[in-house]
N, C-alpha and C positions, 0 to 999 in steps of 0.2 A: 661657969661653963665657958668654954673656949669658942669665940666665934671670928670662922674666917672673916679676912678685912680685905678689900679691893683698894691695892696701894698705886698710888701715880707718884713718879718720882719727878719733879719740877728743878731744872739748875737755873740761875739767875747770876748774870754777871754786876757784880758792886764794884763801882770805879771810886779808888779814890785818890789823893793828890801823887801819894807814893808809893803806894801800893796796889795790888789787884788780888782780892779775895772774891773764892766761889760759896754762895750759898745755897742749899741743898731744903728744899720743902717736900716732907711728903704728907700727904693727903690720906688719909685712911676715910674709906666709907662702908658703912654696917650693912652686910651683906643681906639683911631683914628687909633693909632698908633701899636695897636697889632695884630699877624698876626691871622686870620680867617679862618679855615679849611672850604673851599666850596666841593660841590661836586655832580654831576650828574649823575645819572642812567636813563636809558632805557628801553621797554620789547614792546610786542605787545598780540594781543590775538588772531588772527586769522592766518593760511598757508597762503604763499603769492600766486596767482595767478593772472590773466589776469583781467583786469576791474572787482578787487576784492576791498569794502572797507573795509581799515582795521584801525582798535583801536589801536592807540596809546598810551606809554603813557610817560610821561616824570616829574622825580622827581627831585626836587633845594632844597641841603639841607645845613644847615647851622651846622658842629660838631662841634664849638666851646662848653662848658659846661658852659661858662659863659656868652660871648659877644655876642649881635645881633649886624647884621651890613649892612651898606643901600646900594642903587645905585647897587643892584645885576642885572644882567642882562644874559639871557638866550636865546642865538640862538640855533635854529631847523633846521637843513638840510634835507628836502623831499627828497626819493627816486626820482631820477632822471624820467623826465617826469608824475610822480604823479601829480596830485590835489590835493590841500586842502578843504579839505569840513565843519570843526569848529574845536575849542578848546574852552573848556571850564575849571574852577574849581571849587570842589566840587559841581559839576551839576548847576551852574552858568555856564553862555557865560563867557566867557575870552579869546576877540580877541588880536591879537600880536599888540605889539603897531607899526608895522612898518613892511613890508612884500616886497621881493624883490626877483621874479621867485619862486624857491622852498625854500627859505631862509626866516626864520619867525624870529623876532627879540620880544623880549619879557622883557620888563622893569619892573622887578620884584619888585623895592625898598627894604624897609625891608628884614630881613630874624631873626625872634627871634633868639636865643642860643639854639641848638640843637633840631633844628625844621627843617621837611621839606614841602614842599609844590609839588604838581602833578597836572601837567597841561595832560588833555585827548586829543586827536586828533583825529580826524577820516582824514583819505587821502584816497581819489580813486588811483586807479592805474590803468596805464594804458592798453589799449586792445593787446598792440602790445607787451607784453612782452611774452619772447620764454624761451622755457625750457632749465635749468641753466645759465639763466642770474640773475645776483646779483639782488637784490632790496634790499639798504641801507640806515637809518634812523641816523640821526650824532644827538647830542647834545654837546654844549659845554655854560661853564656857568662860569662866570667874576663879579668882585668885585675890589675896589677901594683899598683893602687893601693886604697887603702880602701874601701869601696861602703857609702853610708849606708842601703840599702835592698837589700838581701843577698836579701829576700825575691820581685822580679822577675828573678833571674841563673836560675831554672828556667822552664821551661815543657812541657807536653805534649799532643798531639793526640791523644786515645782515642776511638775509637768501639766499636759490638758489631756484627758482620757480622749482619744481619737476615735473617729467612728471613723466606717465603709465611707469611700468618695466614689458615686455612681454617674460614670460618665456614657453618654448613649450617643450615636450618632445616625442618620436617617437621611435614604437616597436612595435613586433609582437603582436598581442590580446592577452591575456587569454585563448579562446574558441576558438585561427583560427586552421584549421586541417592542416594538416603537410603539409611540403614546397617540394613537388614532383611536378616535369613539371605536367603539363594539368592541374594542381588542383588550385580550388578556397582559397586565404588564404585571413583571416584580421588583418588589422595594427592600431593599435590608433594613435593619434596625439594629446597630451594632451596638452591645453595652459591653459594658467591663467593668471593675473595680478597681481603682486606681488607689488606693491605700495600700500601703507595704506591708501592714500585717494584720489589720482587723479584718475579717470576711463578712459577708454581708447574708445572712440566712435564708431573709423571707425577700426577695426580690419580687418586687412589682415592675411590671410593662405596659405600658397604655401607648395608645394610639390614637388618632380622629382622622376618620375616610372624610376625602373631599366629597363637597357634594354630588351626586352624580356618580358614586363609584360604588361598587359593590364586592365587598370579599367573598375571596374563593373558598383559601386553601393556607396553612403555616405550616413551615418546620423550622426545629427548632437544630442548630449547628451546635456542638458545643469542642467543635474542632477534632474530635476520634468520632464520633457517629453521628448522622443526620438524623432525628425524627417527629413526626407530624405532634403540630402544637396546637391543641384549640383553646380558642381565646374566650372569654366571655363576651357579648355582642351587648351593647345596649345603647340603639338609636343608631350613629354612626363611630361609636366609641367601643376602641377592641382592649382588652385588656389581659395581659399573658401574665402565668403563673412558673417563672421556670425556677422557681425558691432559692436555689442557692447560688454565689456570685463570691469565688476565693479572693485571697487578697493577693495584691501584687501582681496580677499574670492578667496584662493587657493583653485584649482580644484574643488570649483564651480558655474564659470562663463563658460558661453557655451564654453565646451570644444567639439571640432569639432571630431565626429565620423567616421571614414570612412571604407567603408565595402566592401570587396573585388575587388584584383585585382588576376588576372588568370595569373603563371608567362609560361612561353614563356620555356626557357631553363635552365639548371640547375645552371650554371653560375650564372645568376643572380638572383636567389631565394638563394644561398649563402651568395652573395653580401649582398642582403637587407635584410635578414634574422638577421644581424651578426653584424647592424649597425645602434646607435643610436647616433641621434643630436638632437640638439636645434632646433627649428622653430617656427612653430604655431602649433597649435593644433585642430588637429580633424581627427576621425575614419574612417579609409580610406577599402576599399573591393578589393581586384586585384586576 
């Protein structure tokens, strides 16, 4: 059988007393036998979340500029507890020739001279994963010939399943009237969701009345309509229910309004006058 040969031609000058002759080396080397730059990249298209499926995608590429080369083969490691739901390429089915729990083994053959091929995926995942736990996508991709660059034959797709970031803020109103015993004052409690795309469903808001102070009254803003919010009251502890908090749209997702509390002694209209934290958010009346 005929097998191409990768020739270098070498000239060499030979001096000698009376003459000057060129000698001419060529080099032949077995094209079986030359090493084969492989190499594997990864990527995804969708955020990872909870019984979410996501696109894979996975490329086998061959950088030699000259030599194709056969018997390439490309394993896939699923995110742990995932599903596999297909692969295909170029919008052809292209199932794994061989599949083993989350381990897809994939008998590439061929690979032309500086050609790559992309296999797509689709994996479910599963219901039970928790916010920042990894979900990891491995490739790794083998060949029967030497690899001058060993260090592209891996790749991996990791992300951290992201949850709701619940930021609250807490101060006197704008409009509340000054902080004198007997007097009615109002506090906002501004929250938001500070995450790009997770939304946060069940929203809790608590509060603690300074000593001495007594609630009125809440509404709740959620930026198009104002309305009255009751808390749950236990001791001096208020606690709001306004459940749901979108993602990305600072101050305004229903930020909890709360409208007058009546403080008690001057002590603590100081106190909470003078003092802002983080919490939940919404407009409180004392």
């Amino acid at each position: 059988m005929y097998k191409p040969y990768r020739s270098i031609l070498i000239t060499a000058a030979i001096g000698l007393v009376a003459a000057i002759g060129l000698l001419a080396i060529v080099i032949a080397v077995n094209a079986d036998e030359a090493p084969i730059d492989l190499a594997v990249d990864a990527w995804k298209d969708q955020t990872v979340e909870p019984g979410a499926t996501i696109d894979y995608h996975v490329s086998s590429c061959n950088y030699d500029p000259s030599f194709s080369t056969s018997n390439v083969v490309l394993t896939v490691t699923l995110p742990a507890a995932s599903t596999f739901v297909t692969s295909t390429m170029d919008d052809a089915p292209y199932p794994p020739s061989s599949r083993s729990g989350g381990t897809l083994v994939y008998n590439l053959g061929d690979l032309d001279a500086d050609t790559c091929n992309t296999i797509d995926l689709q994996v479910r995942l599963p219901n039970t994963l928790t916010v920042n736990s990894e979900v990891v996508l491995t490739g790794r991709i083998s060949g029967p010939k030497p690899d001058p660059d060993p260090d592209n034959n891996y790749t991996e797709v990791s992300e951290t399943v992201p949850g709701a970031n619940m930021v609250i803020s807490k101060g006197p109103a704008e409009d509340s009237p000054p902080f004198v015993a007997g007097g009615v004052v109002t506090y906002t409690l501004q929250y938001f969701n500070d995450s790009d795309y997770v939304a946060a469903p069940s929203v809790v808001v608590t509060d603690e009345l300074p000593s001495g102070m007594t609630f009125i009254s809440a509404l709740k803003d959620d930026w198009t309509t104002v309305t009255p919010i009751t808390p749950t009251i236990s001791g001096r502890r208020l606690t709001f229910f306004p459940r749901h908090s979108g993602a990305g749209r600072r101050g305004t997702t229903a930020g909890a309004r709360a409208v007058g509390f009546r403080p008690g002694f001057q002590n603590g209209i100081e106190e909470h006058g003078r003092r802002r934290h983080h919490c939940g958010g919404i407009v409180v009346r004392r």
